[in-house]
C-alpha positions in Angstrom: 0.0 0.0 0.0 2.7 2.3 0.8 4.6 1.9 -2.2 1.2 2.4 -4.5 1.0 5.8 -2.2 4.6 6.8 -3.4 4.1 6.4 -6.6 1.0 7.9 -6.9 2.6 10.8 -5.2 5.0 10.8 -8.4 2.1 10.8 -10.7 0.0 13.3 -8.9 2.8 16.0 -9.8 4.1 14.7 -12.9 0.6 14.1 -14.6 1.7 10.9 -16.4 0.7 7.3 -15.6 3.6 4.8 -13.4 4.6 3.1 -16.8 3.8 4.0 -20.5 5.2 1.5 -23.4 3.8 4.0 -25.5 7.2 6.2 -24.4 10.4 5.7 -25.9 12.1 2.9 -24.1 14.4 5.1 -21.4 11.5 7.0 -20.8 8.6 4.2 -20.0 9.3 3.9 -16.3 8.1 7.0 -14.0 10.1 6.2 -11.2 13.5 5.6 -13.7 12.7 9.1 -15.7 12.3 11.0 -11.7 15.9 9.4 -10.8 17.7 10.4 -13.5 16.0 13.9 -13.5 17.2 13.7 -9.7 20.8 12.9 -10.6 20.9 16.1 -12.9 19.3 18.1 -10.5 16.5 18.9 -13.1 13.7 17.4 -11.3 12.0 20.3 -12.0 11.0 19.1 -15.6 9.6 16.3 -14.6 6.4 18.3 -13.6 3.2 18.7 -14.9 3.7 20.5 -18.4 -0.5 21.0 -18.5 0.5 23.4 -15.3 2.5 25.7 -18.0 4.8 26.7 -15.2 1.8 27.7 -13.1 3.1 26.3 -10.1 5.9 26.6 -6.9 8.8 25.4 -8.0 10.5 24.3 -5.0 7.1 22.5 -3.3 7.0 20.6 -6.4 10.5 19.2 -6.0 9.9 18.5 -2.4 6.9 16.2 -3.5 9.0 14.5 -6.1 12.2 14.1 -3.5 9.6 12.7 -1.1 8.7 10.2 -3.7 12.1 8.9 -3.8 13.2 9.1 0.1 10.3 6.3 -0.2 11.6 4.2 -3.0 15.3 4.1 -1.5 17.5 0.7 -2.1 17.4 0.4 2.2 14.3 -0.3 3.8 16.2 1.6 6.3 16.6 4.8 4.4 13.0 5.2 4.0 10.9 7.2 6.1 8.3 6.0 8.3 4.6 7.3 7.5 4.3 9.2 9.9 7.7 11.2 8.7 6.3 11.4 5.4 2.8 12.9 6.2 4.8 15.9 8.0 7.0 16.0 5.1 4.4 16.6 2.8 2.6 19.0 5.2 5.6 20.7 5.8 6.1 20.3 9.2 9.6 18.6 8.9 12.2 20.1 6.4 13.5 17.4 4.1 16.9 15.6 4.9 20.0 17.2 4.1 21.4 13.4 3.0 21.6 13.0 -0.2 18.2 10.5 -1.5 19.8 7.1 -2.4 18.9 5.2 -5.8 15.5 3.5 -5.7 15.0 -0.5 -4.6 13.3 -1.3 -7.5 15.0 0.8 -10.5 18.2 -1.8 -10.9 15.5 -4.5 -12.0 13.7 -1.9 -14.0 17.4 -0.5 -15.7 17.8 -4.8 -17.1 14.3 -4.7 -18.4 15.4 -1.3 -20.6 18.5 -3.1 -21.7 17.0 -6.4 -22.6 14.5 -4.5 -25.1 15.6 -2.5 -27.9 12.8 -0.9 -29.3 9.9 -1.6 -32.0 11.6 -4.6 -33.2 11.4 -6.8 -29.9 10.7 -9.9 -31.4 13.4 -9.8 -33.5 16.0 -11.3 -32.0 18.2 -13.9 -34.1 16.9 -16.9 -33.2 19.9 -18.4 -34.4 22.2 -17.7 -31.2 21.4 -19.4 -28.3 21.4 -17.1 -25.5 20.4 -18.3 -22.3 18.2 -15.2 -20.3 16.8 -15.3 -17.2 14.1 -13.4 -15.6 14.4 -11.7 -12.4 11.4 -9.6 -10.5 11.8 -6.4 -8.2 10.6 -7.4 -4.8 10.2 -4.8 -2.2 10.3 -5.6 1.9 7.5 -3.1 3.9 8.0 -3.0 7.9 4.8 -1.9 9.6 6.5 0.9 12.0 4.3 2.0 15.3 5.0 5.6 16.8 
């Protein structure tokens, strides 16, 4: 539930769905498009373009780096509900640490690699790769204030 909550966040200010395979390949994956935008701190564009810039800058990028404080690699790293809810109120200022790469974004980095793009079905059959399939799994910790 938690993790549908975080991305949803992520889609409330970006206005696009979690995963669109209408998108060119690099771009399909919300949470893989918000991390890199994160990396080049330019976050910013990955809001809302029907808002035609109609909007606060910074609380947008707070939303979006509250997003990924969820979705880091350690359980650990995340914050607990209760931490997020003032986050999002603004009660608590966001952490000065920098926000670790997401749990599930490794798994989702393969997928992009293993599929090129229109073409997907045509690999040569001829070589005889072996592939393996591997799925994202993701740990929650019920956590009582």
């Amino acid at each position: 539930m938690f993790m549908v909550s975080v991305f949803l966040l992520l889609e409330i200010v970006s206005g696009r769905s979690n995963t669109n395979k209408r998108l060119p390949v690099e771009e399909r994956y919300l949470l893989e498009t918000a991390w890199k935008l994160y990396e080049k701190r330019q976050l910013v564009q990955l809001v809302d373009t029907a808002l035609e810039g109609d909007f606060n800058v910074d609380e947008a990028c707070r939303y979006l780096k509250i997003g990924l404080l969820c979705t880091q690699d350690m359980p650990k790293s995340r914050p607990a509900m209760s931490t997020v809810l003032k986050l999002l109120t603004g009660e608590m200022d966001l952490p000065k640490k920098k926000i670790s790469k997401p749990a599930i974004l490794s798994e989702l980095m393969a997928v992009n690699s293993n599929t090129t793009s229109p073409g997907w079905g045509n690999q040569d059959k001829s070589s005889s790769t072996n592939r393996s399939t591997t799925y994202a799994t993701m740990t929650f910790t019920s956590i009582y204030d």
